[in-house]
C-alpha positions in Angstrom: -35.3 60.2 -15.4 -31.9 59.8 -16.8 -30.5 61.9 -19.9 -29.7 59.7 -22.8 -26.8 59.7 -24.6 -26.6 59.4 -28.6 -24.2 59.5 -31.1 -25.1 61.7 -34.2 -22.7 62.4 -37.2 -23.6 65.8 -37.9 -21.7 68.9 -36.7 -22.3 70.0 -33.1 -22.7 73.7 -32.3 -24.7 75.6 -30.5 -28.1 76.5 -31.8 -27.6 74.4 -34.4 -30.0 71.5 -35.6 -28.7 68.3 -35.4 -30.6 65.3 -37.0 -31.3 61.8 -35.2 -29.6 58.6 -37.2 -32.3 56.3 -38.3 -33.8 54.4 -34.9 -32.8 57.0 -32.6 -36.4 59.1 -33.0 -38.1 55.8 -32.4 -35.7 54.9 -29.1 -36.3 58.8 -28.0 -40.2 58.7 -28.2 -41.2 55.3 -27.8 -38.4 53.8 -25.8 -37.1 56.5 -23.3 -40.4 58.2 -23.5 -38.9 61.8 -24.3 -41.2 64.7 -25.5 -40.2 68.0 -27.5 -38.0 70.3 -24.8 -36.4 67.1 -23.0 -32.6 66.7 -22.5 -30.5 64.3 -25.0 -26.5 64.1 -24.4 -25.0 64.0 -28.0 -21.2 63.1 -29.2 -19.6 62.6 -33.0 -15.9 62.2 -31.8 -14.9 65.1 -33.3 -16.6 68.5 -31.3 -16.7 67.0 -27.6 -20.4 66.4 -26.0 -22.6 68.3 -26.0 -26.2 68.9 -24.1 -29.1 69.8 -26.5 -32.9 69.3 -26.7 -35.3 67.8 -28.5 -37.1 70.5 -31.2 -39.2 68.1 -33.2 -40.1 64.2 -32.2 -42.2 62.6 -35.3 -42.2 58.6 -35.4 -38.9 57.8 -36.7 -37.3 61.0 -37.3 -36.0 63.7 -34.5 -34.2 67.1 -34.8 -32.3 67.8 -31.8 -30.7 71.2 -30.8 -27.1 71.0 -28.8 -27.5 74.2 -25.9 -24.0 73.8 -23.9 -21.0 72.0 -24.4 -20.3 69.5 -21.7 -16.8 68.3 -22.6 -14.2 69.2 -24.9 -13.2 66.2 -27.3 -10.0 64.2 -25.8 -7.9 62.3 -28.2 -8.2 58.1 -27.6 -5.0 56.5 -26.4 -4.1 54.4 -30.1 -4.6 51.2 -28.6 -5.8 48.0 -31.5 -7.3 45.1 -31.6 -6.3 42.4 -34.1 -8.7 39.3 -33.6 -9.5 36.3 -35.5 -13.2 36.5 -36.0 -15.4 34.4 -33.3 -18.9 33.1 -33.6 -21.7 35.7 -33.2 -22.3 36.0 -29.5 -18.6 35.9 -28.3 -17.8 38.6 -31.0 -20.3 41.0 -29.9 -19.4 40.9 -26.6 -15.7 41.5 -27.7 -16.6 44.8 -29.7 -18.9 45.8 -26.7 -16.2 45.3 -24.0 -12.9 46.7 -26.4 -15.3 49.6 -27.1 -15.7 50.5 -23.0 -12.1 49.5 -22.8 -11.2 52.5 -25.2 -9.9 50.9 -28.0 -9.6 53.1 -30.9 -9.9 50.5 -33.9 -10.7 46.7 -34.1 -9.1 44.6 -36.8 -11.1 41.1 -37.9 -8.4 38.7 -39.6 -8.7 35.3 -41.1 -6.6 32.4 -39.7 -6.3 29.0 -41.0 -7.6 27.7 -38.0 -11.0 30.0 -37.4 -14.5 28.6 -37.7 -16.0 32.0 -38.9 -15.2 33.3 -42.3 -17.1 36.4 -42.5 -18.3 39.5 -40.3 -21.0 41.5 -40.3 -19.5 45.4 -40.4 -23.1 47.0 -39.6 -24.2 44.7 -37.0 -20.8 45.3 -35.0 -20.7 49.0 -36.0 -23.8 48.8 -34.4 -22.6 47.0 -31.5 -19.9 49.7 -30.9 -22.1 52.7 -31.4 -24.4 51.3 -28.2 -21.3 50.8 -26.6 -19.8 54.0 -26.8 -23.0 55.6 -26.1 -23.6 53.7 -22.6 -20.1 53.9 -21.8 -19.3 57.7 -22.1 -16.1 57.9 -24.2 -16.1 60.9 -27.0 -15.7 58.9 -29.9 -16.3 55.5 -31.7 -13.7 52.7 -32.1 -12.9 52.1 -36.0 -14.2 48.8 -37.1 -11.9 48.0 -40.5 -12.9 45.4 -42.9 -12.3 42.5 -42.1 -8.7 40.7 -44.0 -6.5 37.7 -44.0 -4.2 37.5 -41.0 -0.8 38.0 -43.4 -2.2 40.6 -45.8 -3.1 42.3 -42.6 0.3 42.5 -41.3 1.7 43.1 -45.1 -0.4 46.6 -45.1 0.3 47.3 -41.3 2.2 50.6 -40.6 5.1 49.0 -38.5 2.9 49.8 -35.0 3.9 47.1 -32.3 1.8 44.1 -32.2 1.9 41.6 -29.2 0.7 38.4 -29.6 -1.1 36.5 -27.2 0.6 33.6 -26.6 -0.9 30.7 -25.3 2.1 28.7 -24.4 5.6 28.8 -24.3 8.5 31.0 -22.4 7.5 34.1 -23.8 7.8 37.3 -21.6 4.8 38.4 -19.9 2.8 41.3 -21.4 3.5 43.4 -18.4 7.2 43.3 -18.9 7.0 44.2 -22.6 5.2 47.4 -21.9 7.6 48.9 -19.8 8.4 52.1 -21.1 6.0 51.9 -24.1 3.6 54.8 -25.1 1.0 54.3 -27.9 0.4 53.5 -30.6 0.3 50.2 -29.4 -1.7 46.7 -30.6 -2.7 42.7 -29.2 -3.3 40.3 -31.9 -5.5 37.2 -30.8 -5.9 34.5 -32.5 -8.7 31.7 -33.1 -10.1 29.0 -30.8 -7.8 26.3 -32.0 -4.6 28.6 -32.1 -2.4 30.0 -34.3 -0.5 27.0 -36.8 2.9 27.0 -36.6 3.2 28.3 -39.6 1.3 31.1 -39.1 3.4 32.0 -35.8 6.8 31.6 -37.6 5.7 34.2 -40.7 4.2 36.7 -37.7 7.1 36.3 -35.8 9.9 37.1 -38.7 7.7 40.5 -38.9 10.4 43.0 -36.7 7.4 44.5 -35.5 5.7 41.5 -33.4 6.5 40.1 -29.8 5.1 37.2 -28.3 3.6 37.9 -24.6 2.2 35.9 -21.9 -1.2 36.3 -20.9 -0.7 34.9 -17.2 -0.3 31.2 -16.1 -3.6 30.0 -17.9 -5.3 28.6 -20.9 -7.8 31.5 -22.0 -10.7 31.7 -24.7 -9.9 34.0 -27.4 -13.0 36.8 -26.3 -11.4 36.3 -22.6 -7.4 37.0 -24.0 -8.9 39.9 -26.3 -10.1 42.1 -23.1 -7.5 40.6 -20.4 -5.0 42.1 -22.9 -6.6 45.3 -23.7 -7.1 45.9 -20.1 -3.4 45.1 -19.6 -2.5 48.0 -22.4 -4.7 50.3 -20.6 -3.7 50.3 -17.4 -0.1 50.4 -18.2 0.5 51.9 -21.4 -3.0 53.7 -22.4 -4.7 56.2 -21.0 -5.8 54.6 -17.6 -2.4 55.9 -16.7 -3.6 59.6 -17.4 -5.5 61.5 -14.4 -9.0 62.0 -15.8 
């Protein structure tokens, strides 16, 4: 049977108790079937992953013991997402694909044209945890609270931002990165677009560039991992021999 994978926020060290986040005894006994003495895979993106096994299963609550370090912790590439919140379904999915795609932080901001106007932090913290646990990265992607789109960029530390464009001559993604290294981050906007007023205050910011995300139209949760992949693969760490 295979060895599941868990994040915990406790220290890992060998010998060293470690206890289960609320749900995870319940997914270990009742869900993956495990017993006292079985294998569990455990990460907290600070101390690498480790291999330990389950001392004490009870109901809800689990002590696990870490035995061998598996991996050393790697740093994450600094690649961000800046999105304009989407209904439920399409925003899970985002924070479930950006999360495999390595991205270290998501940032939900308010547009004038976006149909959601709130988040739900736990439910997509959630989302990210499960993500990062079937995926196999070392750490967690940082969901921040969610802001409006231009006190966002008022409190942003100067990192480039590339904004999906939908239309327009602007240069293609691809060409932009060339000989960029992260920290690096892709704002996309709502269904209905960015107003132009909204694209004229972005673009004054020195900071900004407006790229091309290929020859078509694309939904926002489509443009939000077409672009991450993008950084990835030619700026992030898909360029570093694993």
């Amino acid at each position: 049977m295979s060895i599941p994978r868990l994040y915990v926020e406790a220290d890992l060290a060998e010998g060293v108790d470690v206890p289960c986040l609320p749900g995870q005894g319940h997914y270990l006994g009742q869900v993956m079937r495990k017993a006292e003495g079985d294998a569990v895979d455990l990460f907290n993106g600070r101390d690498g992953e480790w291999r330990a096994s389950v001392a004490s299963l009870r109901k809800d609550k689990a002590i696990l013991v870490p035995r061998q370090r598996l991996r050393p912790q790697a740093a994450t590439a600094d690649i961000r997402l800046l999105l304009a919140p989407l209904k439920r379904d399409a925003m899970e999915w985002v924070v479930e694909k950006a999360t495999e795609l390595g991205v270290a932080s998501i940032h939900p901001v308010f547009t004038a044209r976006g149909i959601v106007g709130k988040i739900n932090h736990e439910r997509l913290s959630t989302i990210a945890r499960e993500a990062a646990e079937q995926c196999e990265r070392l750490d967690l992607p940082t969901i921040a609270p969610a802001m409006d789109l231009h006190a966002a960029l008022e409190a942003w530390d100067g990192t480039p931002i590339f904004v999906g464009h939908e239309r327009g001559a602007a240069p293609p993604l691809p060409t932009l990165l060339a000989g960029r290294n992260p920290p690096l981050a892709l704002l996309v906007g709502p269904e209905g677009g960015f107003t132009k007023q909204e694209l004229d205050v972005v673009g004054r910011r020195h900071f900004v560039s407006s790229a091309a995300l290929g020859p078509r139209i694309l939904r926002a949760e489509t443009a939000a991992v077409a672009g991450l992949a993008v950084l990835q693969a030619l700026a992030g760490d898909w360029t570093v021999p694993s």
